[in-house]
N, CA and C of each residue as an Amber inpcrd file, in Angstrom:
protein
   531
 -17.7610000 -26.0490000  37.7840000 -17.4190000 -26.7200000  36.5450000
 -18.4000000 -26.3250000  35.4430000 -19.7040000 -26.2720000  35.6480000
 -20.6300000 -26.0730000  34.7330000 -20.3370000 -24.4110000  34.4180000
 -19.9340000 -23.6960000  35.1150000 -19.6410000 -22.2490000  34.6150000
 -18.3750000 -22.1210000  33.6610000 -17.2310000 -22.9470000  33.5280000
 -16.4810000 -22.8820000  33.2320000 -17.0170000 -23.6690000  31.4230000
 -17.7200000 -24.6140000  31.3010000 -17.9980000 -25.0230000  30.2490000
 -18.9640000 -24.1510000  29.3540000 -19.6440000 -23.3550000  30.6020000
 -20.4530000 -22.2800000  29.1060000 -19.5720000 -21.1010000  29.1940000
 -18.7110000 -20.4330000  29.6650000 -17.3460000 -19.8310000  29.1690000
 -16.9220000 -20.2260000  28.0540000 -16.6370000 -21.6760000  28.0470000
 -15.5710000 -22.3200000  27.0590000 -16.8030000 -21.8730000  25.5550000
 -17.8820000 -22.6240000  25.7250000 -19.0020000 -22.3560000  24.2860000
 -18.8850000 -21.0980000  24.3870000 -19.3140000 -19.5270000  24.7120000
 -19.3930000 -18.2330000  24.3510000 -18.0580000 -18.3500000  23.8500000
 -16.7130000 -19.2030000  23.9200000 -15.2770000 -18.1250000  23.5460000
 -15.3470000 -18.9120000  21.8230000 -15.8610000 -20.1890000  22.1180000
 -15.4570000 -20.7730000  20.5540000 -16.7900000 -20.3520000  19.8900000
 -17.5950000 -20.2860000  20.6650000 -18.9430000 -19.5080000  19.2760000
 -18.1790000 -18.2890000  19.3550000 -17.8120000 -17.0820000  19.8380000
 -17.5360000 -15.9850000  19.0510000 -16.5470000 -15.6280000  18.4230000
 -15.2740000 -16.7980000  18.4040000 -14.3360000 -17.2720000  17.2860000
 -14.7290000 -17.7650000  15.9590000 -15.9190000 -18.8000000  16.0030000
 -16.3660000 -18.9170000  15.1240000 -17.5290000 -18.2150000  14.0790000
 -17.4520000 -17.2460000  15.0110000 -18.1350000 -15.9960000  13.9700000
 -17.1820000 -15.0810000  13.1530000 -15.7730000 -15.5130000  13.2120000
 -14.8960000 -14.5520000  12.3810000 -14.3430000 -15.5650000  11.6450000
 -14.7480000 -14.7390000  10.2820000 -14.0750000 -15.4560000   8.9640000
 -12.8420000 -16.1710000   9.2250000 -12.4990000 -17.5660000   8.6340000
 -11.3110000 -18.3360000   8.9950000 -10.3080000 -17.5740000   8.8590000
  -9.6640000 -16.7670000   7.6100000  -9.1310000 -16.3800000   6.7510000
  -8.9360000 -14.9920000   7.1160000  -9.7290000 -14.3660000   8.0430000
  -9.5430000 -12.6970000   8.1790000  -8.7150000 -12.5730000   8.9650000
  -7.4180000 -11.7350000   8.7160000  -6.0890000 -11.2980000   9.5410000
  -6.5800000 -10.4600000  10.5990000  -7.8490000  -9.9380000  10.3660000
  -8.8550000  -9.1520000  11.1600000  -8.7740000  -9.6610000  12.5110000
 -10.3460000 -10.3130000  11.9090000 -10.3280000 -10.6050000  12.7340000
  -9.7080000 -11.5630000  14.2210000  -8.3850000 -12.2270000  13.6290000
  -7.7420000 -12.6000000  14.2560000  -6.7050000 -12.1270000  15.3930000
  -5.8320000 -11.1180000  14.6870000  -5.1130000 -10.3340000  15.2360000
  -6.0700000  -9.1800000  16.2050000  -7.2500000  -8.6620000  15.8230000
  -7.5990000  -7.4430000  16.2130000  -7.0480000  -5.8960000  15.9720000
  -6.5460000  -6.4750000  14.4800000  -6.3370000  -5.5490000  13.7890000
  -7.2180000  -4.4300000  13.1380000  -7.2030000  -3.1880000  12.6750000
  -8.3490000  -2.4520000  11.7470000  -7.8960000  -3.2000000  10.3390000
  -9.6220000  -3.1080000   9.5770000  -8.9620000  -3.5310000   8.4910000
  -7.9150000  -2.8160000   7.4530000  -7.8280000  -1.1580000   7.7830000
  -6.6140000  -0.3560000   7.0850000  -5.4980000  -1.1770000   7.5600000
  -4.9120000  -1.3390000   8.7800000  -3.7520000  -2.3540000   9.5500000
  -3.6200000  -3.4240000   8.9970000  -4.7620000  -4.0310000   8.7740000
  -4.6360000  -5.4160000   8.2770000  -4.4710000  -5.8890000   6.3070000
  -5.1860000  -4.6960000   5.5500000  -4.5470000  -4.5900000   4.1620000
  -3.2370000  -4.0060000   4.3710000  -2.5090000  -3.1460000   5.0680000
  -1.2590000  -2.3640000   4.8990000  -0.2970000  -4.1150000   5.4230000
  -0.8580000  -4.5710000   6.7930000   0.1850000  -5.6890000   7.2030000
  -0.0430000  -6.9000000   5.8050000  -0.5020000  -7.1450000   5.3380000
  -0.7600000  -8.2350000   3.9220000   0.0300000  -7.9020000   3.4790000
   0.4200000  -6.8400000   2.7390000   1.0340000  -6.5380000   1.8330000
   2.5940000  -5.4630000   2.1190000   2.5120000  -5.0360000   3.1070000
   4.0230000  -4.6890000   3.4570000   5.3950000  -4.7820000   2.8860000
   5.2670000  -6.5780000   3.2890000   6.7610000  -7.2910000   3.3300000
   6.9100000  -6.9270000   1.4760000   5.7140000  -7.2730000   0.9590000
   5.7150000  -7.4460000  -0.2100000   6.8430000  -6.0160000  -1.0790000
   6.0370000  -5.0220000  -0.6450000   6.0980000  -3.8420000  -1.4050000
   8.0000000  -3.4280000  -0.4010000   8.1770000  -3.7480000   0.7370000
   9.2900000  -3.0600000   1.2040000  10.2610000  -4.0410000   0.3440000
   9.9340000  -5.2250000   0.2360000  10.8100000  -6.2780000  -0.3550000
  11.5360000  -5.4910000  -2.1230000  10.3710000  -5.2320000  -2.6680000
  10.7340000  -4.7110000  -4.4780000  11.2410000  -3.2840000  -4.1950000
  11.2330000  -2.1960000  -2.9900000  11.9920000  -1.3370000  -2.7080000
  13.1290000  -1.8390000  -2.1580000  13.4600000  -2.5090000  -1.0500000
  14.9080000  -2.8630000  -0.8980000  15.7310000  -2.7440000  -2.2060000
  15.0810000  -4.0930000  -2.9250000  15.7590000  -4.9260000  -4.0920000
  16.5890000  -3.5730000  -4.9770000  14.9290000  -2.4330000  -5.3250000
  15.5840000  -1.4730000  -6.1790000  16.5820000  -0.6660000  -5.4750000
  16.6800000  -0.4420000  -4.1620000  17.9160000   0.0750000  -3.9600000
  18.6780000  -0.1430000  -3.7030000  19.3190000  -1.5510000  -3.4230000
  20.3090000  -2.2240000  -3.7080000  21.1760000  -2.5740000  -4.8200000
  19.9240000  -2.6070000  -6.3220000  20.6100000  -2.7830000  -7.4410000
  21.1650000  -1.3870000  -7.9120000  20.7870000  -0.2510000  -7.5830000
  21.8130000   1.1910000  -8.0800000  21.6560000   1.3880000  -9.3330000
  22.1630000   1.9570000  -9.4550000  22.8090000   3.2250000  -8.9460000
  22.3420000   4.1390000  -8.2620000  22.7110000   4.2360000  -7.2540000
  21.7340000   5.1290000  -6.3920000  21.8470000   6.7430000  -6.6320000
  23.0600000   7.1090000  -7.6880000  23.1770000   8.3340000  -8.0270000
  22.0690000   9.1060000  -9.4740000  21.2310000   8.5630000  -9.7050000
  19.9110000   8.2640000 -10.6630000  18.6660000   7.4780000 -10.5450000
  17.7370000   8.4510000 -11.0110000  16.3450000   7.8720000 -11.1030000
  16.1500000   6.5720000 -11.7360000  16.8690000   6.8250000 -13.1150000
  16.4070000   5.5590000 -14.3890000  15.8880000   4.4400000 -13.6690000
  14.4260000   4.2180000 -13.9610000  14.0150000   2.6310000 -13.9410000
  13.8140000   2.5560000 -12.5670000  14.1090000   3.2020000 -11.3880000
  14.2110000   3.0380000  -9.9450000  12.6370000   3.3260000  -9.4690000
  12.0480000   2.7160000 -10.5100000  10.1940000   3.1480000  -9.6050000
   9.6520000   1.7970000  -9.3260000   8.7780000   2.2090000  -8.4950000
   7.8170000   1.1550000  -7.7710000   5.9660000   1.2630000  -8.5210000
   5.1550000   0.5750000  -9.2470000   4.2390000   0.8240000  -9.3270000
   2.8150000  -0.1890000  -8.2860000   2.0990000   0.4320000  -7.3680000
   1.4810000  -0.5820000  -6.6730000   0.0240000  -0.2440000  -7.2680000
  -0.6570000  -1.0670000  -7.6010000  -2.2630000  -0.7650000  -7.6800000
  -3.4260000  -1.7000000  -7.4390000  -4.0420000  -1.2630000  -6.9220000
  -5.1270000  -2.3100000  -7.2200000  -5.8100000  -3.2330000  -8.0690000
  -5.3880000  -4.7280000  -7.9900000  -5.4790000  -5.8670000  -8.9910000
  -6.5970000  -5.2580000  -9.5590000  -8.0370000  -5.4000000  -9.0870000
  -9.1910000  -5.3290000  -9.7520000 -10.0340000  -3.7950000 -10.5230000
  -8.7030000  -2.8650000  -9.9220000  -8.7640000  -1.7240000 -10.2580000
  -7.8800000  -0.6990000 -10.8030000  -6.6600000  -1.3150000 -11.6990000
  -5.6060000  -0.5230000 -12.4470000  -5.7260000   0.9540000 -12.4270000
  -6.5870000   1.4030000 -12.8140000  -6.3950000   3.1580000 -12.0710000
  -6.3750000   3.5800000 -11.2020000  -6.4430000   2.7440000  -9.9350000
  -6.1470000   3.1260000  -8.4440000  -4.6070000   2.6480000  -8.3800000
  -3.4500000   4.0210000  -8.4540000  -2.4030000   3.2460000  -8.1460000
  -1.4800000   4.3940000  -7.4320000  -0.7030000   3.7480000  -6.9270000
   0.0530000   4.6990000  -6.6640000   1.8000000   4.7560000  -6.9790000
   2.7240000   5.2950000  -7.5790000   3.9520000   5.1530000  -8.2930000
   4.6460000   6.1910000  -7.2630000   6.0320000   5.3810000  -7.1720000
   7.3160000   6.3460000  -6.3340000   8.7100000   5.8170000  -7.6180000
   9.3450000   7.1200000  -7.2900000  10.7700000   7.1390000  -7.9530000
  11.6100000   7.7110000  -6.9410000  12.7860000   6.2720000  -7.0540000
  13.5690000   6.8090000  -6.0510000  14.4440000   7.9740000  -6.7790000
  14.4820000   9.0710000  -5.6350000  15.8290000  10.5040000  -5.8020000
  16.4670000  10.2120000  -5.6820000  17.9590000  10.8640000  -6.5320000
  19.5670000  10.2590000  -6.5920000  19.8970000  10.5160000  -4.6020000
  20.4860000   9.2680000  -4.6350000  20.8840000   8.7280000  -3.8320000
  19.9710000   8.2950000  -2.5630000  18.5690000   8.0300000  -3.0230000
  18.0880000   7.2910000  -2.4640000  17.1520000   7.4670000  -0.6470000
  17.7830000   8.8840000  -0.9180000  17.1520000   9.4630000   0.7500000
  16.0610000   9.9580000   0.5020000  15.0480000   9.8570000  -0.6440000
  13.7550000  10.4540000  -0.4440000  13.4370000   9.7090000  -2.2170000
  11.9640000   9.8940000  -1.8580000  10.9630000   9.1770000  -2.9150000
  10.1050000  10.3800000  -3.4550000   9.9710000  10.1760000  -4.9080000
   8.7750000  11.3350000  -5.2200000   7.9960000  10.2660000  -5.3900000
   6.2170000  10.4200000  -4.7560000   5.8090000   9.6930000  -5.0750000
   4.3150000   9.9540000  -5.8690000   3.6600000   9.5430000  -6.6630000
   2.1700000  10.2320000  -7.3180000   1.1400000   9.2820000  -7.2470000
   0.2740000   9.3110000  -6.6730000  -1.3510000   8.8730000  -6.3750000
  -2.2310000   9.2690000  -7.5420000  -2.7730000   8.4140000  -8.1930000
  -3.5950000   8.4420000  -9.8080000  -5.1260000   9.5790000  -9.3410000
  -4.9190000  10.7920000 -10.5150000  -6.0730000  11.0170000  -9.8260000
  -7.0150000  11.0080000 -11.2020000  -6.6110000   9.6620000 -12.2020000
  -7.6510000   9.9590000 -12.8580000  -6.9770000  10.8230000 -14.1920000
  -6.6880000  11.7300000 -14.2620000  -6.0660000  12.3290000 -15.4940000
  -5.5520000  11.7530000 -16.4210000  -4.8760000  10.8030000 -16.4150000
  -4.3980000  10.0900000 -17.0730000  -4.7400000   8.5630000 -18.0230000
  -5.7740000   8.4090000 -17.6240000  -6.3200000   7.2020000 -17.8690000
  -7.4930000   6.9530000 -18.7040000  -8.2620000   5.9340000 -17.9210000
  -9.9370000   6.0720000 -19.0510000 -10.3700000   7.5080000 -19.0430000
 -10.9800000   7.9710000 -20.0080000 -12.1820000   9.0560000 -19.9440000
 -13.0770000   9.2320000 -18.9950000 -13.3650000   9.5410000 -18.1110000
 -14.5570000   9.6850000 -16.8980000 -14.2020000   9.2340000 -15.7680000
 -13.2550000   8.7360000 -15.5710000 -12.5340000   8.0640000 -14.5820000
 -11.8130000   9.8310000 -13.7060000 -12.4490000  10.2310000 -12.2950000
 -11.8580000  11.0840000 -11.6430000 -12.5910000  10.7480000 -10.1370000
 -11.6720000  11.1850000  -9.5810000 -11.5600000  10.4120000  -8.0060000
 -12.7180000  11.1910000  -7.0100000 -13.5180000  10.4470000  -6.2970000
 -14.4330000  11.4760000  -5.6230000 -14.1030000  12.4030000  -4.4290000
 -14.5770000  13.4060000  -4.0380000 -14.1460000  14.3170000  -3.1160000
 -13.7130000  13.9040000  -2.0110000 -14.3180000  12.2140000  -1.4200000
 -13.5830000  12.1770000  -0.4430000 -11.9650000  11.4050000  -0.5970000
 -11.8330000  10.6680000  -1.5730000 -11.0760000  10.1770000  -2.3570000
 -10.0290000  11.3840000  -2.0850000  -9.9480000  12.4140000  -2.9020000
  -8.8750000  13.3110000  -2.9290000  -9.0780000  13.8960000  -1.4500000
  -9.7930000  13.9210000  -0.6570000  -9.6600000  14.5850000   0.7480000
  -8.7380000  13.5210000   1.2510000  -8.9270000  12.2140000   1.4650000
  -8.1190000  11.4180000   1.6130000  -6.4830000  11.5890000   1.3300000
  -6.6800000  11.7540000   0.0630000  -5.1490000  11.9880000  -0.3510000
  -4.2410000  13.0190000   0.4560000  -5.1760000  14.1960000   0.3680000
  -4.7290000  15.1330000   0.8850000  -4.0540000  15.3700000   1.9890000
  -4.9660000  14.3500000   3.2370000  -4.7890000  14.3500000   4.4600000
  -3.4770000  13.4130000   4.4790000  -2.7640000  12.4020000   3.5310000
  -1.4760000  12.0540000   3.9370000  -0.4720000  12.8480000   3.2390000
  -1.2980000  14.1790000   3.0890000  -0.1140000  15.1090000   2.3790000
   0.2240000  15.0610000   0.7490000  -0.5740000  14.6810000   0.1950000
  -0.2410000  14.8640000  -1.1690000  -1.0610000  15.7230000  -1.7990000
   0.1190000  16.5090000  -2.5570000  -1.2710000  17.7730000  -3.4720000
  -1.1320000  17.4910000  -4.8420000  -1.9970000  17.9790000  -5.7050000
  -2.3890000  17.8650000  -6.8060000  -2.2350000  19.9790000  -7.7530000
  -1.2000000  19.8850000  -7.9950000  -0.5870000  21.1250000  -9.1970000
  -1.6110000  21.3120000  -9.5660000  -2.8410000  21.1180000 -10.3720000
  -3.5670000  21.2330000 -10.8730000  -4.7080000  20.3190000 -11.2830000
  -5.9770000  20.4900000 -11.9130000  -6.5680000  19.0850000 -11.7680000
  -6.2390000  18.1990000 -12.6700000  -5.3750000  18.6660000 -13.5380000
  -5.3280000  17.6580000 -14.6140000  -3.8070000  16.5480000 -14.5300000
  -3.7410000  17.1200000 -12.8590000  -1.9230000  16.3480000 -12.3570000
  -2.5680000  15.2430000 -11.5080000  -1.8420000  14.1750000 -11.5170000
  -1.7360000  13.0930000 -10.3290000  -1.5940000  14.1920000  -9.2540000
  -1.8990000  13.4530000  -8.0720000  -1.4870000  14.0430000  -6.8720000
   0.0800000  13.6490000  -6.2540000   0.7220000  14.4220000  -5.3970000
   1.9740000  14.1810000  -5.4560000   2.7620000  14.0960000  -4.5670000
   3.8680000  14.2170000  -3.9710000   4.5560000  14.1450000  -2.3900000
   5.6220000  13.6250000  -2.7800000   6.4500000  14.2410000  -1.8350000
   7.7480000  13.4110000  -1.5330000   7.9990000  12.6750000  -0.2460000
   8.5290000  11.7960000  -0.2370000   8.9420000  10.8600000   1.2000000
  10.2730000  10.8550000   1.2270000  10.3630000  11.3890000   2.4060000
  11.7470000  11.5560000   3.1330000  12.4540000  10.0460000   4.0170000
  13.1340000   9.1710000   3.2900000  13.5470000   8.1880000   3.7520000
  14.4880000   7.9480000   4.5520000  15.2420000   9.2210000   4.5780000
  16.2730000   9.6060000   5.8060000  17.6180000   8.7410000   5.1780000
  18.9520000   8.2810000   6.1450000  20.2440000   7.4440000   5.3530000
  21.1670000   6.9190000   6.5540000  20.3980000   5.6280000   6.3890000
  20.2980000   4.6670000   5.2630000  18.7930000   4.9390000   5.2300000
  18.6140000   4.7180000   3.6840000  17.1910000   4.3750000   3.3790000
  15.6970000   3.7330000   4.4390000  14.9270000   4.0960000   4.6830000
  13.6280000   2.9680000   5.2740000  12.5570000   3.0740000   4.5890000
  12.9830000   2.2970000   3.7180000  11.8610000   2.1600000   2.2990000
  10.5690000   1.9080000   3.1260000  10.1780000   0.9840000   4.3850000
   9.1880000   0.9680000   5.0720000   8.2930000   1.8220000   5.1060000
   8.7720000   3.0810000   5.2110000   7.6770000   4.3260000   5.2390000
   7.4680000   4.5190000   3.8850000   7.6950000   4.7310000   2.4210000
   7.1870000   4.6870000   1.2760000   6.1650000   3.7000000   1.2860000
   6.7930000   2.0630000   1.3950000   5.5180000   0.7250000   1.6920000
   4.4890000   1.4920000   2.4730000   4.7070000   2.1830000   3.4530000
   3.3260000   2.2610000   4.1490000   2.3840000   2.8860000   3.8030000
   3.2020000   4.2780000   3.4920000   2.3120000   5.3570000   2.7060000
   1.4650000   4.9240000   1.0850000   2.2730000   4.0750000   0.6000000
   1.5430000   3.9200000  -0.7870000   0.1440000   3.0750000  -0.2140000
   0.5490000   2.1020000   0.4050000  -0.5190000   0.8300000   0.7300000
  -1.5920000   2.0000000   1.5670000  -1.2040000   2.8760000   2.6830000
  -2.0540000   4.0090000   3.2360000  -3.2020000   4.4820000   2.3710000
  -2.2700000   4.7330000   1.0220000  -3.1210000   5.6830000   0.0440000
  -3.9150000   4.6530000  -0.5840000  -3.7310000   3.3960000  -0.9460000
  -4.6360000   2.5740000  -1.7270000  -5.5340000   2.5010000  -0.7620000
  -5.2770000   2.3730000   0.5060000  -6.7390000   2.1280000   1.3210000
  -7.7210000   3.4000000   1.7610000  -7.4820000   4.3100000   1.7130000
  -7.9670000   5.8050000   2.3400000  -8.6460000   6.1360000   1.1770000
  -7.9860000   6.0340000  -0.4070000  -8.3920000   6.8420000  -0.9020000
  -9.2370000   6.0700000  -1.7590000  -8.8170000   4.5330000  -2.4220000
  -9.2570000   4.0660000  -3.6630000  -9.8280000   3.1310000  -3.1070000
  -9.8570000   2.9360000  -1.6980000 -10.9950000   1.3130000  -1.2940000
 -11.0280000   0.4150000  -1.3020000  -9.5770000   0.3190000  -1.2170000
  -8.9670000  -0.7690000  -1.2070000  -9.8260000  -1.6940000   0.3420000
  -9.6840000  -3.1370000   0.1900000 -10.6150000  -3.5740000   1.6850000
  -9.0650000  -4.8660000   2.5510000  -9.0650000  -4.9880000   3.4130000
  -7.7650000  -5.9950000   3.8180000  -7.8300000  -7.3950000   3.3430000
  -8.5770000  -7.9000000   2.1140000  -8.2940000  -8.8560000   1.6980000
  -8.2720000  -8.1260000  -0.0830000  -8.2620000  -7.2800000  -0.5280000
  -7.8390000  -6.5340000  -1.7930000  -6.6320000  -7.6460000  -2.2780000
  -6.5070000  -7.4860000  -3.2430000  -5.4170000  -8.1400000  -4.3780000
  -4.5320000  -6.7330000  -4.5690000  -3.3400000  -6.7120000  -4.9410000
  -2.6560000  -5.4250000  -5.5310000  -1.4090000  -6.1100000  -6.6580000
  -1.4280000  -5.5140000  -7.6630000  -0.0530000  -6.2160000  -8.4220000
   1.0740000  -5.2060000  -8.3340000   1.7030000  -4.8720000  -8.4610000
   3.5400000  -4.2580000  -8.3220000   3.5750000  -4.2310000  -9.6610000
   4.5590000  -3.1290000 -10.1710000   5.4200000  -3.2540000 -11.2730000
   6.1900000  -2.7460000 -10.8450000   7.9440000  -3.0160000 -10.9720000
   8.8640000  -2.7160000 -10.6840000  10.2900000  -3.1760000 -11.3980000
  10.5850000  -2.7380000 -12.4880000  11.3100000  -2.4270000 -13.3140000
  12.8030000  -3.4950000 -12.8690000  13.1130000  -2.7950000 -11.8690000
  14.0030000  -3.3460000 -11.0740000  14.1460000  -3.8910000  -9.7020000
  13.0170000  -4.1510000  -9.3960000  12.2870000  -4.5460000  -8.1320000
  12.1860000  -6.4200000  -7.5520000  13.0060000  -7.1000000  -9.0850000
  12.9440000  -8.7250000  -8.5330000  11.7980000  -9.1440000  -8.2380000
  11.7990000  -9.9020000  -7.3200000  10.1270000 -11.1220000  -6.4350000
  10.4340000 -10.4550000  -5.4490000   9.0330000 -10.7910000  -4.7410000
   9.0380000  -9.7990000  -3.5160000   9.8140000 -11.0920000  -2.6490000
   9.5250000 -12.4280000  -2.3620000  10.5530000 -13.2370000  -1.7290000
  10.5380000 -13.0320000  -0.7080000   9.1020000 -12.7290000   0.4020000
   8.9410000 -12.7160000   1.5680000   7.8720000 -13.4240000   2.2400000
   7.5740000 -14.1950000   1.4430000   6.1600000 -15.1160000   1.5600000
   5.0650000 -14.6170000   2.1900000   4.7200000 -13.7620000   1.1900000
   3.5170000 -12.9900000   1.4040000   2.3060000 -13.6550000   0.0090000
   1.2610000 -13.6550000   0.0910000   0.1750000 -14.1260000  -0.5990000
   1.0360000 -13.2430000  -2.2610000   0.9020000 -14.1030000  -3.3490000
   1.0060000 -13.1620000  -4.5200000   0.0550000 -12.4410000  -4.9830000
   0.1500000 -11.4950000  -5.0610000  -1.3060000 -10.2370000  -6.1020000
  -1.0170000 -10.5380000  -7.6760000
């Protein structure tokens, strides 16, 4: 009996060494797993929506913008291709934005490694996602949320806001950014 009660103290002291609140440490998730699972439902939710509302034979208005709340130049933007079986999508590298603002080497190694290149230095970096038909916007959600965490530092309790034109509420009861 007495072995079984200092079992029981080692399991709730080393529960209670993980933040209440960390999906982390709860699940035994990584924290890349655990910012991409936060925010998922969110981001597949404002892709459904946009490809449901159509026309799926045109771009117009059919983009997704995700970025980091506390960091607006970390973002990453997809436009859906007519009819919806693939995404172009562009990762900020800086060109576009404040003055001095350019991404560090491992930053763009990052990028790189989920396949996105950069035309030149003065281009976002870039890729297409092949969503196959019917659509699985899932893999765009993953890859963007991928790239906010690999490249811009993002951490699994990060904030991110959406813009999405035609994208509705995300309406999956996920935390709001």
């Amino acid at each position: 009996m007495r072995w079984t009660r200092m079992a029981m103290a080692l399991l709730v002291a080393a529960f209670a060494e993980a933040p209440a609140g960390s999906v982390q440490a709860r699940s035994g998730l990584s924290p890349r797993e655990a910012f991409i699972r936060r925010h998922r439902c969110e981001v597949v939710a404002r892709l459904d929506a946009i490809h449901r509302r159509g026309p799926i034979e045109t771009s117009r208005d059919r983009f997704i913008v995700v970025a980091l709340r506390d960091r607006p130049m970390h973002y990453v933007q997809c436009i859906f291709q007519p009819f919806d079986t693939a995404m172009l999508c562009e990762a900020s590298s800086g060109a576009y934005g404040k003055p001095g603002f350019r991404l560090q080497a491992q930053s763009q190694a990052a990028l790189r490694s989920l396949q996105y290149a950069q035309a030149d230095g003065e281009a976002n970096f870039s890729r297409t996602v092949i969503l196959g038909d019917p659509p699985d916007v899932g893999i765009a959600a993953e890859l963007m949320l991928a790239a906010l965490y690999d490249a811009y530092g993002a951490e699994p309790d990060s904030a991110i806001t959406i813009t999405a034109p035609r994208g509705g509420d995300a309406g999956c009861g996920t935390p709001t950014s």
